[in-house]
DOLO-623345 format. One line per 8 residues: number of its first residue (from 1); their letters; for each residue x, y, z of C-alpha. Coordinates in nm, 4 decimals. Example, Ala and Ser with C-alpha at 12.3 -4.5 7.8 and 13.67 -1.06 7.14 Angstrom:
# DOLO-623345
1> AS> 1.2300,-0.4500,0.7800 | 1.3670,-0.1060,0.7140
END
This chain:
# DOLO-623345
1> XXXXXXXX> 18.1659,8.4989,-9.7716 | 17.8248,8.6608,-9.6375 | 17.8571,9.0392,-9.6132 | 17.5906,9.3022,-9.5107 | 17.6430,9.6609,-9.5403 | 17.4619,9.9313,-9.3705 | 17.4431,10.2565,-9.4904 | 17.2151,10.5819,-9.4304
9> XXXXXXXX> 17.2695,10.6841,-9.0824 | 17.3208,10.9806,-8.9474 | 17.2410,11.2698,-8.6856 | 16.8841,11.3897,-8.7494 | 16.6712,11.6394,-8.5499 | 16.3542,11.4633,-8.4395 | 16.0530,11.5153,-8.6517 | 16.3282,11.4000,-8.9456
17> XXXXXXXX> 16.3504,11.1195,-9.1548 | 16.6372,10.8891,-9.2809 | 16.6529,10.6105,-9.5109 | 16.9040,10.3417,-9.4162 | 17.0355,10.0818,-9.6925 | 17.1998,9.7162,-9.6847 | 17.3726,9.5554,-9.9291 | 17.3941,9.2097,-9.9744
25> XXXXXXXX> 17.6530,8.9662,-10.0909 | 17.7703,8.6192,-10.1063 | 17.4375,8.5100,-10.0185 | 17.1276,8.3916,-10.1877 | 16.9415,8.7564,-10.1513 | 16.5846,8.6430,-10.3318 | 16.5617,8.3156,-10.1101 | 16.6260,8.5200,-9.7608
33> XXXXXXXX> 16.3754,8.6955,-9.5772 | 16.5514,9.0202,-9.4514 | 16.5075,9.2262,-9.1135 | 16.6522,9.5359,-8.9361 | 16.6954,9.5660,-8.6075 | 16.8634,9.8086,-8.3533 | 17.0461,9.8082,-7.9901 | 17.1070,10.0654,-7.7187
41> XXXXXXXX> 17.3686,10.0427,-7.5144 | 17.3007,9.7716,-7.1995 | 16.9855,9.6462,-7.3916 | 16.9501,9.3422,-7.5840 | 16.8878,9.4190,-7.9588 | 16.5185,9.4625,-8.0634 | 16.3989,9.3673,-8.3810 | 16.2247,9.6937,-8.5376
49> XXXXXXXX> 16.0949,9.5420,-8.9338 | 16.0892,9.2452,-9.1039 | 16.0273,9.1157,-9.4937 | 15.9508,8.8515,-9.6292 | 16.1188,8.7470,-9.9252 | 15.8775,8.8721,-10.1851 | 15.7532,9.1684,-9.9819 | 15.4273,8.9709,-9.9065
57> XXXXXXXX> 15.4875,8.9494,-9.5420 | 15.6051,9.2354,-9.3310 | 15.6008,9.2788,-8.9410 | 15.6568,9.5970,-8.7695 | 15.7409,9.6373,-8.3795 | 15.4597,9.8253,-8.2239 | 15.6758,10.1506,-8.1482 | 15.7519,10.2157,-8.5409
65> XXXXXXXX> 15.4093,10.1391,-8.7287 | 15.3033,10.4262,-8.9039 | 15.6218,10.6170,-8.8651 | 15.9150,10.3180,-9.0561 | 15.8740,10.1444,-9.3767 | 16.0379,9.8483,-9.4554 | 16.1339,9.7580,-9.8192 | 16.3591,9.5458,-10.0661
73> XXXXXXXX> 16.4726,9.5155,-10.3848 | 16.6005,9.1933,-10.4952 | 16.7823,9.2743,-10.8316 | 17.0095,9.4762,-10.6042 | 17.0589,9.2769,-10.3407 | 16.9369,9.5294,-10.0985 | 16.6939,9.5782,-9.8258 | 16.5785,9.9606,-9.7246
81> XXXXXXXX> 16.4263,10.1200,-9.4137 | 16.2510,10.4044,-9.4336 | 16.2673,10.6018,-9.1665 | 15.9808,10.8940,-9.0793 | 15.8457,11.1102,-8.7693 | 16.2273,11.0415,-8.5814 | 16.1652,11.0587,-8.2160 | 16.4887,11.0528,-8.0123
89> XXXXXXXX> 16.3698,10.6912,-7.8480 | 16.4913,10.5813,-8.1615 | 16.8769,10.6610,-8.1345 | 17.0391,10.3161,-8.1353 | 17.2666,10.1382,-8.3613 | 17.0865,10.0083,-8.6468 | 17.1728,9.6472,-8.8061 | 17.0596,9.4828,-9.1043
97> XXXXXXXX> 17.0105,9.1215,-9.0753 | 16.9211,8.8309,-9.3517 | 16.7608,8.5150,-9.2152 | 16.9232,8.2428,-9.4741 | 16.8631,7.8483,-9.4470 | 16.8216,7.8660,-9.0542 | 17.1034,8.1210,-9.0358 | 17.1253,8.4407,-8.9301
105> XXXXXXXX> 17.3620,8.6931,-9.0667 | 17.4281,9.0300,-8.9470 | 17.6101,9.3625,-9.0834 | 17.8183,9.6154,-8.9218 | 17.5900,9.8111,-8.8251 | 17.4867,10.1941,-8.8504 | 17.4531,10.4828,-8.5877 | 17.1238,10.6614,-8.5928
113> XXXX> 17.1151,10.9796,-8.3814 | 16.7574,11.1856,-8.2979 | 16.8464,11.4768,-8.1150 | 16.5469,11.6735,-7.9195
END
């Protein structure tokens, strides 16, 4: 069974950082490129970063360049995003999301507050 677990968020003042985690399981970790995206409520989910699965390719949405940092590490089983320069445009529900064999696989997801 696939499982995905976020970690890391929180209520941070803007100007803050925060690093959110996901952990992996019952999946082939190495072979799966990884993303994280994040959702507002009434709007579709927006994919923010994603990796490759050697760390060789990584896209950023437009919004977070320069501020998020997208990273994994595949002896744990876990992908990380770095989180810098909060702005409170980027409160939203943060989920973790592995992109196996055609499949897509999502976690739980994690709340990420920036207060003004």
């Amino acid at each position: 069974q696939v499982q995905l677990v976020e970690s890391g968020g929180g209520l941070v003042q803007a100007g803050g950082s925060l690093r959110l985690s996901c952990v992996a399981s019952g999946l082939a970790f190495s072979s799966c490129p990884m993303a994280w995206s994040r959702q507002t409520p009434g709007k579709e989910r927006e994919l923010v970063a994603r990796i490759g699965r050697f760390s060789v390719t990584i896209n950023y949405q437009n919004s977070v360049k320069g501020r998020f940092t997208i990273s994994r590490d595949n002896a744990k089983n876990t992908v990380y995003l770095q989180m810098n320069s909060l702005k409170p445009e980027d409160t939203a529900v943060y989920y973790c999301r592995a992109d196996c064999s055609s499949r897509h696989y999502w976690g739980q997801g994690t709340q990420v507050t920036v207060s003004s």
